[in-house]
C-alpha positions, 0 to 999 in steps of 0.5 A: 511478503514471500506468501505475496510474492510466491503466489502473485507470481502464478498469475498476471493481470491477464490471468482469468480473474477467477484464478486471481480469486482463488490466489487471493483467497489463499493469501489471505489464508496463510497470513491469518494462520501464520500471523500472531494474533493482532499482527495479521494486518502486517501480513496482508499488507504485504501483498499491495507492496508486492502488487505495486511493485512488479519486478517482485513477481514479473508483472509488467503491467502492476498498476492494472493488477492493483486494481485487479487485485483491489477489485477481487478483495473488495468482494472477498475481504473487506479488511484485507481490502483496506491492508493491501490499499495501505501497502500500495500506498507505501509502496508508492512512496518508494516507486523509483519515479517518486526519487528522481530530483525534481520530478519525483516526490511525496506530492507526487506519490500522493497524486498517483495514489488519488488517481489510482484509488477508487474509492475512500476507504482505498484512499484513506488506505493508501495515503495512510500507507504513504503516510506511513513510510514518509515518516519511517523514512524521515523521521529525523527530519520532520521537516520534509513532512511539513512540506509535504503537509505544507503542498496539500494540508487541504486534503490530507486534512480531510480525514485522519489517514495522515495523522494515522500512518504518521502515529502507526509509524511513530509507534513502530518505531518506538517499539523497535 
């Protein structure tokens, strides 16, 4: 996260796009050489968690550099493309607007992804991160996934990204 949030922090969504390119090519460096081999994922996904989030680098306008960002990867790595997708994912899960009583939700996280995602792998990507960070949260309290599946089970079915974040988040948490 410091390599995301160090170098997100030299540029903005109104920085020339082939500066972005450059920082981005730079991230993606110093993960896959600072990272234990099979654990360089981790690290890339970092940089969707630091995207979303603005206040981490001062960016006022984060769901327009997510999509900066996801539009630069998809060209340059297709792999580091679909790691930061996951980060945005659970990123937006703990979007501050995602906990206000009554407005905010894993439904709602869910809908913001399917709105800002462009295209399946993104998607996939992203609610697998979501996935992920519902079940790291609330493990011991599986039924607040239920619901979540119980509210849109007729497209988080529609492929494995659910069953996969909720089985990387089990793993994860056995091995800790």
């Amino acid at each position: 996260m410091a390599f995301a949030q160090h170098l997100m922090m030299t540029v903005n969504h109104l920085s020339p796009v082939s500066e972005i390119r450059e920082i981005l090519k730079e991230y993606i460096h110093l993960c896959h050489d600072n990272s234990q081999p099979g654990y360089e994922g981790c690290a890339l996904e970092s940089l969707g968690l630091i995207s979303r989030h603005g206040q981490f680098y001062g960016e006022t306008s984060p769901t327009q550099m997510v999509q900066i960002v996801s539009d630069e990867l998809a060209k340059i790595d297709i792999d580091a493309y679909g790691y930061f997708w996951h980060g945005v994912g659970r990123a937006t899960y703990f979007l501050p607007i995602n906990f206000l009583p009554g407005y905010g939700s894993i439904s709602h996280a869910c809908d913001m992804i399917r709105s800002t995602a462009p295209d399946d792998l993104a998607l996939c990507n992203a609610i697998s991160g979501l996935s992920w960070g519902v079940t790291m949260v609330n493990i011991r309290d599986p039924e607040i996934m239920a619901h979540w599946i119980s509210l849109q089970g007729e497209f988080l079915s529609s492929n494995d990204a659910l069953a996969n974040g909720f089985m990387s988040g089990l793993i994860m948490r056995q091995d800790t």
